[in-house]
C-alpha positions in Angstrom: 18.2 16.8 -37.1 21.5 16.6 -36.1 23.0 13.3 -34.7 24.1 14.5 -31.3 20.4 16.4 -31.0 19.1 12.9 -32.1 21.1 11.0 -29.2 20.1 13.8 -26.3 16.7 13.7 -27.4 16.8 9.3 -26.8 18.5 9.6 -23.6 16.2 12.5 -22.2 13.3 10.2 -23.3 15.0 7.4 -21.3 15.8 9.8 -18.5 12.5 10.8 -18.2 10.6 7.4 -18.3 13.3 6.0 -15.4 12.1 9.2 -13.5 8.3 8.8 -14.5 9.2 5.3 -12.6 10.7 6.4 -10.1 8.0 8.8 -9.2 5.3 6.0 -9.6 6.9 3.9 -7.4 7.1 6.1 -4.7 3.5 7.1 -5.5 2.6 3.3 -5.3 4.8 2.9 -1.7 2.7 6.0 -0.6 -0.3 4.4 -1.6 0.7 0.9 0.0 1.3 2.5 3.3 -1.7 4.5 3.4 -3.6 1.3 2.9 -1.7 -0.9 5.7 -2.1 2.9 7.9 -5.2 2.2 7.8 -5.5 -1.5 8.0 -3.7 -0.8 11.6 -5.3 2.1 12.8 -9.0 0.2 12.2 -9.5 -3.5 12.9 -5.6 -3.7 14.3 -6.4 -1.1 16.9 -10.2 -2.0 17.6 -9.2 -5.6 18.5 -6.7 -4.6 20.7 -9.4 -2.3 21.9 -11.9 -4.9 22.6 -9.6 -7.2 24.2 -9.1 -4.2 26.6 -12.5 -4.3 27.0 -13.3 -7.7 27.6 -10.0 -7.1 30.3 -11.8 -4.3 32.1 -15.4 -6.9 32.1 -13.3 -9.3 33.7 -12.2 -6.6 36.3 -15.8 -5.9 36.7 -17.0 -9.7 37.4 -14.0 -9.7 40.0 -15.2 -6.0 41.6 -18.8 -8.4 42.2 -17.4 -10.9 43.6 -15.2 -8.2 46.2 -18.5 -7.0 47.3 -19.9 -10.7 48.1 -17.1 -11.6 50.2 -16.2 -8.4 52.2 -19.3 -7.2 52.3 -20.0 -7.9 56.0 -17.6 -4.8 56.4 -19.5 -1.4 55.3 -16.5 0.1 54.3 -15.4 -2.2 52.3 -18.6 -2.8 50.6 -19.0 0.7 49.8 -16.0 1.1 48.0 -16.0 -2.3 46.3 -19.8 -1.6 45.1 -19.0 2.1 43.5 -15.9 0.4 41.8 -18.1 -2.3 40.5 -20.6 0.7 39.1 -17.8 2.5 37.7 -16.3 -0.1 36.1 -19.6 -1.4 34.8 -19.9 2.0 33.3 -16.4 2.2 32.2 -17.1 -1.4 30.2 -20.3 0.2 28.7 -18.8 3.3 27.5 -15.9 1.1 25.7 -18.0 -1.1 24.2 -20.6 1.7 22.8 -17.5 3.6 21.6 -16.2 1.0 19.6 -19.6 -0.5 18.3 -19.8 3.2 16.9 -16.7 3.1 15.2 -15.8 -0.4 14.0 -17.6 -0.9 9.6 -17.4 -4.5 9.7 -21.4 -5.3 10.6 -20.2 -8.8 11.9 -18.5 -7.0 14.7 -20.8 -4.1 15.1 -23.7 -6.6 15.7 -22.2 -8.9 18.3 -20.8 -5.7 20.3 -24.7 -4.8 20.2 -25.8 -8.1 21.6 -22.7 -7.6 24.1 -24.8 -4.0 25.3 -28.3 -5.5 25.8 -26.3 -9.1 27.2 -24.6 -6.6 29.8 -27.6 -4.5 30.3 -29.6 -8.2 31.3 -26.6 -9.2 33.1 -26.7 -5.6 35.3 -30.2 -6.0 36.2 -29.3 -9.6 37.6 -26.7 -8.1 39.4 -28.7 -5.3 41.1 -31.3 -8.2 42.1 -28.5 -10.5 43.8 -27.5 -7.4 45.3 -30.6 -6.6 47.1 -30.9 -10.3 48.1 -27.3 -10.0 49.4 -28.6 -6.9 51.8 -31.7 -8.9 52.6 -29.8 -12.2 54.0 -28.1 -10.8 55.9 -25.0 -10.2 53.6 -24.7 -14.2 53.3 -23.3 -14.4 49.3 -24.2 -18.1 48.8 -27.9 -17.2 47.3 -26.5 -14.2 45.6 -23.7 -15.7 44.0 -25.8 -18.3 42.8 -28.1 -15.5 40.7 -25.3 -14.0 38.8 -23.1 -17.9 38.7 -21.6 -17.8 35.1 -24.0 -15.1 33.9 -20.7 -13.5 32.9 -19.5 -16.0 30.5 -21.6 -15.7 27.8 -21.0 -11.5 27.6 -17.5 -12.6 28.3 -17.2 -14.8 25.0 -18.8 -12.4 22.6 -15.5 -10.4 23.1 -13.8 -13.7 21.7 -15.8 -13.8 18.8 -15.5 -10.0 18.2 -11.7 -10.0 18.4 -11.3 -12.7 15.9 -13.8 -11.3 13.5 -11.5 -8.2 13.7 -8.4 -9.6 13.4 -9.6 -11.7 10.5 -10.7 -8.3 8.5 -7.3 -7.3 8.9 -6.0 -10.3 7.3 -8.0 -10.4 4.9 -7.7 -6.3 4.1 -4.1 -7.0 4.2 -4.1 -9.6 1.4 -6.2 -7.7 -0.4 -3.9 -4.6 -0.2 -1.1 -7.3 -1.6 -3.1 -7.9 -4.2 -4.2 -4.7 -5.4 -0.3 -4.0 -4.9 1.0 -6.4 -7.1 -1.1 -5.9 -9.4 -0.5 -2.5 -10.1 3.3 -3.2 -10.1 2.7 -5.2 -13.2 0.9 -2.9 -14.6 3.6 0.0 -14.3 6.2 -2.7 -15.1 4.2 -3.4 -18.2 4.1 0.2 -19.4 7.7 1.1 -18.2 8.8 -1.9 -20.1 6.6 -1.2 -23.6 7.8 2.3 -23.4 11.7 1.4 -22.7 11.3 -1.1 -25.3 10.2 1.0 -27.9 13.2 3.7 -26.2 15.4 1.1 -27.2 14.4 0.8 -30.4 14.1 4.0 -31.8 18.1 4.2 -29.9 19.2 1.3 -31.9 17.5 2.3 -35.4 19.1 6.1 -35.3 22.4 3.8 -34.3 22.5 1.7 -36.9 21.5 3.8 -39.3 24.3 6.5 -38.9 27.0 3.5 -38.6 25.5 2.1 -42.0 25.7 5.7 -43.5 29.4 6.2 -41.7 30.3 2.9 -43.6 29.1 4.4 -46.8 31.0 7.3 -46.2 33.9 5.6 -45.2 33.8 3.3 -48.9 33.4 6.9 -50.8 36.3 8.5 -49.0 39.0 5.7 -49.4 38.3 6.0 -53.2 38.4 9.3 -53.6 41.6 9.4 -52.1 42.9 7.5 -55.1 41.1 9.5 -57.4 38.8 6.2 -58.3 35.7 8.1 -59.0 34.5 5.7 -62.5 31.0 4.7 -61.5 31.4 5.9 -58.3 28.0 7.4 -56.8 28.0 9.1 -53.8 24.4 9.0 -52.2 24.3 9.5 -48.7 21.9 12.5 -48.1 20.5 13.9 -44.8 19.9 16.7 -42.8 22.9 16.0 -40.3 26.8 15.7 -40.3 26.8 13.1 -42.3 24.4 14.5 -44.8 26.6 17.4 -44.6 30.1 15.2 -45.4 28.6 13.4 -48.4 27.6 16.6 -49.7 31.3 18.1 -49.1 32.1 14.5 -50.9 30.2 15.1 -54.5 32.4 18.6 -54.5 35.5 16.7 -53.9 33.8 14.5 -57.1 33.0 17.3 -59.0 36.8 18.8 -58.8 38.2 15.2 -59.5 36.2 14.9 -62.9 37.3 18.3 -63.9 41.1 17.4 -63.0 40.8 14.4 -64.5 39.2 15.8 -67.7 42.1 18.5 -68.0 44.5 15.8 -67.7 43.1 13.9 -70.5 42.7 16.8 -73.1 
C-alpha cells in the first residue's frame, strides 16, 4: 500500500471516529432533553396543577362563606350559592383529572383521599346549608358545621405538591446520573479507539522515517561508488519499496563499472 493511501486511510479513520462522536453526542443531548421534556411536562406541570387546584378549593371555602354572610339578600345568595356549586365542581373535575394522570402512587392516593375528603366535606356543606335556610339565614350555627372542615382537604394538596416536586428531583438526578454515565462510556470508547488511531498513525510514521533513514545511508554511498559490503534491503510494496529497488539497479551497474575498471 502506498504511503500517502496509508496516511488518508489514518486520517479518514480519525475523521470518522470524531464524527461518530459528534453524532453520539448530539444523540446523547437529544436523549438528555427528552428525559428533562419529560421530567417538566409530568410532576413539574402536575404540581403546578395541583397548587392551582388547591387555589381554586380556597376560592370555593371563600364562595361558602359569601353565601353565609350575604345571604339575607336572595340575590346575592343565589349567585354566591351557584358559584360555590360550580366551583366545587370545577375543584372535583381538577382533582379527578390529575389523579388520572399523575404515575407516582404516593400522589395518586392522597388525591383519592382528597375526592372522598371533599365528597364528606360537600355533604356537610349541603347540611349547614339547609340549617342556614331553616334559622332564619343566621350563619353562626352553620358556620360552626363546616368550621375548619376545609383544612384538612386543604393540606393534602401540600402533601401532594411536595411529593411531586420531590419525584422531579429525584427523576432529575437520576437523568444526571444515567447522563454522566453514559458520557464515560462514549469517552471510554472514543478514547480506546483514538488511542489505538494513534497508534497505528505513529507505527506507519516511524516506520517509513526508519526506512527513509535507511535509504538515505544507501544513497550517500552510492554516490561515492562505496558499494563493498554494502546491502541494500529495504523492501515494500510502496515508494520506498519502489526506491530501494531502483537502488540495487544503481548497485548492479556500479559492480559492473567497477569490475570493467579493474580488468
Amino acid at each position: 500500500m502506498r504511503i500517502s493511501t496509508k496516511l488518508i486511510t489514518i486520517t479518514l479513520g480519525s475523521g470518522v471516529i470524531v464524527t461518530g462522536l459528534i453524532v453520539a453526542l448530539v444523540l446523547e443531548l437529544k436523549s438528555v432533553s427528552t428525559g428533562y421534556t419529560h421530567i417538566l411536562q409530568g410532576p413539574v406541570v402536575q404540581a403546578a396543577a395541583a397548587r392551582q387546584a388547591q387555589v381554586d378549593f380556597k376560592v370555593q371555602v371563600l364562595d361558602w362563606k359569601d353565601i353565609l354572610l350575604r345571604g339575607q339578600n336572595p340575590e346575592e345568595r343565589a349567585q354566591y350559592t351557584d358559584q360555590f356549586h360550580a366551583q366545587e365542581a370545577k375543584v372535583k373535575a381538577e382533582v379527578g383529572t390529575l389523579a388520572a394522570s399523575v404515575d407516582d402512587p404516593t400522589a395518586k392516593a392522597l388525591l383519592t383521599d382528597f375526592l372522598v375528603a371533599d365528597d364528606a366535606l360537600s355533604a356537610k356543606y349541603q347540611a349547614a346549608y339547609g340549617l342556614y335556610g331553616k334559622q332564619g339565614f343566621d350563619f353562626k350555627a352553620a358556620d360552626k358545621m363546616v368550621d375548619g372542615q376545609d383544612l384538612a382537604p386543604n393540606d393534602i394538596f401540600d402533601y401532594v405538591v411536595n411529593q411531586l416536586n420531590g419525584q422531579a428531583v429525584d427523576a432529575a438526578a437520576a437523568e444526571k446520573a444515567k447522563a454522566v454515565h453514559q458520557l464515560l462510556i462514549l469517552l471510554t470508547i472514543v478514547g480506546g479507539l483514538l488511542l489505538v488511531d494513534s497508534i497505528v498513525y505513529c507505527s506507519v510514521l516511524f516506520g517509513v522515517l526508519k526506512r527513509l533513514g535507511q535509504l538515505k545511508t544507501v544513497s550517500d554511498r552510492l554516490a561515492v561508488a562505496d558499494i563493498e559490503g554494502l546491502s541494500i534491503d529495504i523492501s515494500g510494496h510502496d515508494e520506498i519499496g519502489g526506491i530501494g529497488e531502483s537502488m540495487k539497479g544503481i548497485e548492479a551497474a556500479l559492480h559492473e563499472l567497477l569490475a570493467v575498471h579493474a580488468a
